[in-house]
C-alpha positions as protocol buffer text, in pm:
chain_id: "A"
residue {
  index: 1
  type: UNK
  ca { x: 0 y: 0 z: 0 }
}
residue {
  index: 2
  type: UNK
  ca { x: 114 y: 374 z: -83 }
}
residue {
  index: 3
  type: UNK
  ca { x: 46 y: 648 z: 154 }
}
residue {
  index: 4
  type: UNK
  ca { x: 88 y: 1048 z: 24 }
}
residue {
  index: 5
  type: UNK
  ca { x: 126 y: 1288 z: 271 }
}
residue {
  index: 6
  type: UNK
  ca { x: 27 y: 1654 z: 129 }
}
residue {
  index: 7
  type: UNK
  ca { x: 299 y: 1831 z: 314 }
}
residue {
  index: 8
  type: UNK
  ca { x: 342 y: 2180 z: 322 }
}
residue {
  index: 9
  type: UNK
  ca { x: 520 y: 2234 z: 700 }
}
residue {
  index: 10
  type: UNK
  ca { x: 181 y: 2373 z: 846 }
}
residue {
  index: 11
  type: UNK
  ca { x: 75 y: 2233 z: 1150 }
}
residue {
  index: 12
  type: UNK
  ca { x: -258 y: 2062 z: 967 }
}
residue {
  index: 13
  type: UNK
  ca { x: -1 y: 1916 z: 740 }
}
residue {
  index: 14
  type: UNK
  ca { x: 197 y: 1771 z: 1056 }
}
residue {
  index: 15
  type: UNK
  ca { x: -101 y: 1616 z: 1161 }
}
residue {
  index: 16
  type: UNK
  ca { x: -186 y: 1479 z: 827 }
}
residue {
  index: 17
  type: UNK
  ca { x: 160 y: 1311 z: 875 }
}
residue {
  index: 18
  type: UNK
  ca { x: 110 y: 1176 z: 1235 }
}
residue {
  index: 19
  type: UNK
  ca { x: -156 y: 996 z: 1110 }
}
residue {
  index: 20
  type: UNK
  ca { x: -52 y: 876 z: 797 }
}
residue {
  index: 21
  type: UNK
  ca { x: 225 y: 721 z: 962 }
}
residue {
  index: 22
  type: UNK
  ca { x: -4 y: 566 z: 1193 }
}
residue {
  index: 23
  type: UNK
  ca { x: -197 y: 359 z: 929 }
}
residue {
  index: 24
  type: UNK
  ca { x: 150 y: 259 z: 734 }
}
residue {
  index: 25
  type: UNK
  ca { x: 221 y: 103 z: 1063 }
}
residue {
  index: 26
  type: UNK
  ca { x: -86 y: -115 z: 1055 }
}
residue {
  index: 27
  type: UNK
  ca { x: -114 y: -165 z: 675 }
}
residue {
  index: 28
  type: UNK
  ca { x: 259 y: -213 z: 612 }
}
residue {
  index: 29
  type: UNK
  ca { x: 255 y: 37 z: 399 }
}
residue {
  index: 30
  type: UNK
  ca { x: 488 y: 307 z: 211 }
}
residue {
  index: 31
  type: UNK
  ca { x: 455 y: 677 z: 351 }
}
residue {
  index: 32
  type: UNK
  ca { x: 524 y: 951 z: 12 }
}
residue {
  index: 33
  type: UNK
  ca { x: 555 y: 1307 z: 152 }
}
residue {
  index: 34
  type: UNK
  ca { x: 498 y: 1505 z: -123 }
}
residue {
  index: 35
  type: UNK
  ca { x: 525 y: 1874 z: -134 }
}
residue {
  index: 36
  type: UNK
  ca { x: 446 y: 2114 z: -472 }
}
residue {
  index: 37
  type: UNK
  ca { x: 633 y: 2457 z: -510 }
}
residue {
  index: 38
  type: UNK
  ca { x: 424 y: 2678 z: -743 }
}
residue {
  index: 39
  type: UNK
  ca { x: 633 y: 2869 z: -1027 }
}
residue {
  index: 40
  type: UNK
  ca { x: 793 y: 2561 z: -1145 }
}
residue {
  index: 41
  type: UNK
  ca { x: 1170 y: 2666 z: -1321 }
}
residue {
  index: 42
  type: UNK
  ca { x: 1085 y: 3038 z: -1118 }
}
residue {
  index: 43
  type: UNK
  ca { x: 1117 y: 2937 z: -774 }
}
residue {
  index: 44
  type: UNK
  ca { x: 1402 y: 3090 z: -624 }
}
residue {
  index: 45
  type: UNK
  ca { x: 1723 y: 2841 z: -538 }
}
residue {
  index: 46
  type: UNK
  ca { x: 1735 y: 2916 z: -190 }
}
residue {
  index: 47
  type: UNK
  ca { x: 1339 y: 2822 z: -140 }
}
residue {
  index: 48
  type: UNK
  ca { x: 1381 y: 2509 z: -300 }
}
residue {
  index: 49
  type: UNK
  ca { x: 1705 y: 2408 z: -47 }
}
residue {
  index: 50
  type: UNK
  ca { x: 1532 y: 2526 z: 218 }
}
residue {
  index: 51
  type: UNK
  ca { x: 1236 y: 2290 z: 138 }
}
residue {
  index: 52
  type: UNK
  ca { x: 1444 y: 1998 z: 88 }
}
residue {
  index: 53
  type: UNK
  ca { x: 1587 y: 2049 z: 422 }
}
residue {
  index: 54
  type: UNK
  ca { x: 1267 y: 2053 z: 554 }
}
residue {
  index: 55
  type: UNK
  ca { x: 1160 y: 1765 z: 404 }
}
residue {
  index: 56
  type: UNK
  ca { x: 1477 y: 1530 z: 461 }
}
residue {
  index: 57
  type: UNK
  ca { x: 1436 y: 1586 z: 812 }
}
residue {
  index: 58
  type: UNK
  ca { x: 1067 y: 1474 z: 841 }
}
residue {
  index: 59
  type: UNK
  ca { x: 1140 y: 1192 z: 602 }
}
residue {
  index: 60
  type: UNK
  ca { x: 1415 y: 1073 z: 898 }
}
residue {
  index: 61
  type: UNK
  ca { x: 1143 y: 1171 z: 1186 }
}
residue {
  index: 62
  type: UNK
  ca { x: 943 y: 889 z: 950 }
}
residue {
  index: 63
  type: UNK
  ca { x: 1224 y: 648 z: 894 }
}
residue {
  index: 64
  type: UNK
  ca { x: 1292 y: 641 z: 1277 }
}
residue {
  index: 65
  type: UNK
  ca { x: 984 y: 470 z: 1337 }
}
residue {
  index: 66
  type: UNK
  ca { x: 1073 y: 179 z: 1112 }
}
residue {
  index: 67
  type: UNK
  ca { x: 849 y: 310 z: 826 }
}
residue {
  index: 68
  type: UNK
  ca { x: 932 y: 348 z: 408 }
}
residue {
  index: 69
  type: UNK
  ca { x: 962 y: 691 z: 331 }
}
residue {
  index: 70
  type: UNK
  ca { x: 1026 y: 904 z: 45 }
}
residue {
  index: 71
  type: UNK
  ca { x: 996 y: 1270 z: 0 }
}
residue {
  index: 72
  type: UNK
  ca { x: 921 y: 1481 z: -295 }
}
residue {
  index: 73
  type: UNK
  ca { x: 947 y: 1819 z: -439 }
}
residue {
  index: 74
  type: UNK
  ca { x: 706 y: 1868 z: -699 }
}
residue {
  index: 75
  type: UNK
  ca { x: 809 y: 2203 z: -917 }
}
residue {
  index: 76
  type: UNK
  ca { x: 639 y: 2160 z: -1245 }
}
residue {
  index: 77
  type: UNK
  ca { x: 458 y: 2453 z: -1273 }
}
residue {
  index: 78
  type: UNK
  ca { x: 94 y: 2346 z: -1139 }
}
residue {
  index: 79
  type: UNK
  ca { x: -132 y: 2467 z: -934 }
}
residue {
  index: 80
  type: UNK
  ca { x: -34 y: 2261 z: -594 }
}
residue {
  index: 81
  type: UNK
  ca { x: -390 y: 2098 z: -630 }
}
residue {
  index: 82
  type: UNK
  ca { x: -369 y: 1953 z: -981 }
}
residue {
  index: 83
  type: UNK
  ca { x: -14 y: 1862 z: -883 }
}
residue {
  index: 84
  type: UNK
  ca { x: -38 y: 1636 z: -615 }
}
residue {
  index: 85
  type: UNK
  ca { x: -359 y: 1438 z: -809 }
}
residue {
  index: 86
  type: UNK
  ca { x: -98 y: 1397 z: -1069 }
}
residue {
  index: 87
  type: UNK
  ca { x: 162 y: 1260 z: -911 }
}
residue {
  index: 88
  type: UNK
  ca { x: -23 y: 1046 z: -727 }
}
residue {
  index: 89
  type: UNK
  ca { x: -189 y: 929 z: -1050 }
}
residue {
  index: 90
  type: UNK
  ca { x: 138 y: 887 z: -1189 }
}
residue {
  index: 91
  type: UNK
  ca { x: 258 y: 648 z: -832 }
}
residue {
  index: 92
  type: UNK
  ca { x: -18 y: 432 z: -797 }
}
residue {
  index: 93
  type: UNK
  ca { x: -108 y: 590 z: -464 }
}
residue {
  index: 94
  type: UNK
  ca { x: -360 y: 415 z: -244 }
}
residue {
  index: 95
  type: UNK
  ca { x: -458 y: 686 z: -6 }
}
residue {
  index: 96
  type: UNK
  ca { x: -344 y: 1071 z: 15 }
}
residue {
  index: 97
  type: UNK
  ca { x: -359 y: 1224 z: 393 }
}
residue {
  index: 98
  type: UNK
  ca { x: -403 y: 1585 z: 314 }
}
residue {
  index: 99
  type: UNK
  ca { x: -458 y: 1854 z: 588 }
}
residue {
  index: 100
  type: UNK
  ca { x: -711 y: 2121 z: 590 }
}
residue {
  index: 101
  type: UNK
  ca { x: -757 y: 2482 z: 694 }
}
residue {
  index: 102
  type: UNK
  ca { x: -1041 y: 2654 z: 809 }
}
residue {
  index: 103
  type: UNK
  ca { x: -1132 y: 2960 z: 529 }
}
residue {
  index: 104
  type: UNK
  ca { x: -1400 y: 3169 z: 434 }
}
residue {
  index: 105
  type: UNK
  ca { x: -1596 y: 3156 z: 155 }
}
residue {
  index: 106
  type: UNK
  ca { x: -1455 y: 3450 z: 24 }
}
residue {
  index: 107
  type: UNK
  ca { x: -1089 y: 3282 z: 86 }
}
residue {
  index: 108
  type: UNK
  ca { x: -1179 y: 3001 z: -82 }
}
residue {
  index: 109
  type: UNK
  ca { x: -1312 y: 3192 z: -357 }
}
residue {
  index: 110
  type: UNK
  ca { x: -1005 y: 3447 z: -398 }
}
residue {
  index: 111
  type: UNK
  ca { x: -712 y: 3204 z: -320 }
}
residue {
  index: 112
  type: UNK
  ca { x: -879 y: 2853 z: -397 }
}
residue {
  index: 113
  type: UNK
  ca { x: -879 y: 2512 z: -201 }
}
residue {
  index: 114
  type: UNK
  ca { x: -586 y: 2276 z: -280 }
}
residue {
  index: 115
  type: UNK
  ca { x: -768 y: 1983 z: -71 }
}
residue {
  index: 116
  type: UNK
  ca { x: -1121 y: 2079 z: -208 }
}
residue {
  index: 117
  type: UNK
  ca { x: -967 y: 2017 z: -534 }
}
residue {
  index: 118
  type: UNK
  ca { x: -773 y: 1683 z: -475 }
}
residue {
  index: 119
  type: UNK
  ca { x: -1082 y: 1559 z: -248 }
}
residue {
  index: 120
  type: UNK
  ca { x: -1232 y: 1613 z: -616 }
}
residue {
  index: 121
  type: UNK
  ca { x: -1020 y: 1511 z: -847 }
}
residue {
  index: 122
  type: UNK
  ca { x: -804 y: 1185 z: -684 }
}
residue {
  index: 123
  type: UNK
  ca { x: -844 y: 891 z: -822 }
}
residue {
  index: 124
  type: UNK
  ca { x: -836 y: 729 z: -518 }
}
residue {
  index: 125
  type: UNK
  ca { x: -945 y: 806 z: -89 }
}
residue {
  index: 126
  type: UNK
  ca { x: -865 y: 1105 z: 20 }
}
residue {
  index: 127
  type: UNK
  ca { x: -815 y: 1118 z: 422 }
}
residue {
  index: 128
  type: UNK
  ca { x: -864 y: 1509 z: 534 }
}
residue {
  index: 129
  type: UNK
  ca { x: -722 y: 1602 z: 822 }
}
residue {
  index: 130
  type: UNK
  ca { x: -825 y: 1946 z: 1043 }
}
């Protein structure tokens, strides 16, 4: 089984890890923490260090606990939403854990919903995580 983690450092996202890691312990299963970097080619140097930092150090938090891990920067130019649905098209994944934010309507409006749209559009369950 394949587990992806939408991980963006937040603390919803954090959560959406705890638990994902929870269920690969059960199901034996593969945790994929997966982050997209809107801009694709444009995104600064520095950011994208910084966020593989980030990452390689959760990815050892998960390791620790006897779990397969990989991490992912996804900088292809998407919008976050319609880049995690592909990727996770594109790995066979079972189940994304994706944390969520409270917003007004008027937020969601303006600025979107990246887990309204991959609750929509993934192929496959979609855990959300508040």
């Amino acid at each position: 089984m394949k587990i992806m983690v939408a991980f963006d450092g937040s603390n919803v996202s954090n959560e959406a890890l705890r638990l994902a890691v929870q269920y690969a312990g059960v199901f034996q299963a593969e945790v994929y923490i997966v982050q997209s970097m809107m801009g694709g080619p444009d995104v600064p140097r520095q950011d994208f260090i910084n966020k593989e930092k980030e990452l390689d150090y959760v990815k050892a938090q998960v390791q620790e606990s006897g779990i397969t891990c990989e991490s992912h920067i996804l900088v292809r130019g998407l919008e976050a939403g319609e880049d995690l649905v592909q990727y996770a098209e594109e790995h066979h994944i079972d189940l994304i854990v994706i944390g969520v934010r409270r917003r007004s309507k008027v937020g969601k409006l303006v600025f979107g919903s990246t887990a309204q749209y991959v609750v929509l559009k993934a192929h496959c369950p979609v855990l959300s995580v508040k």
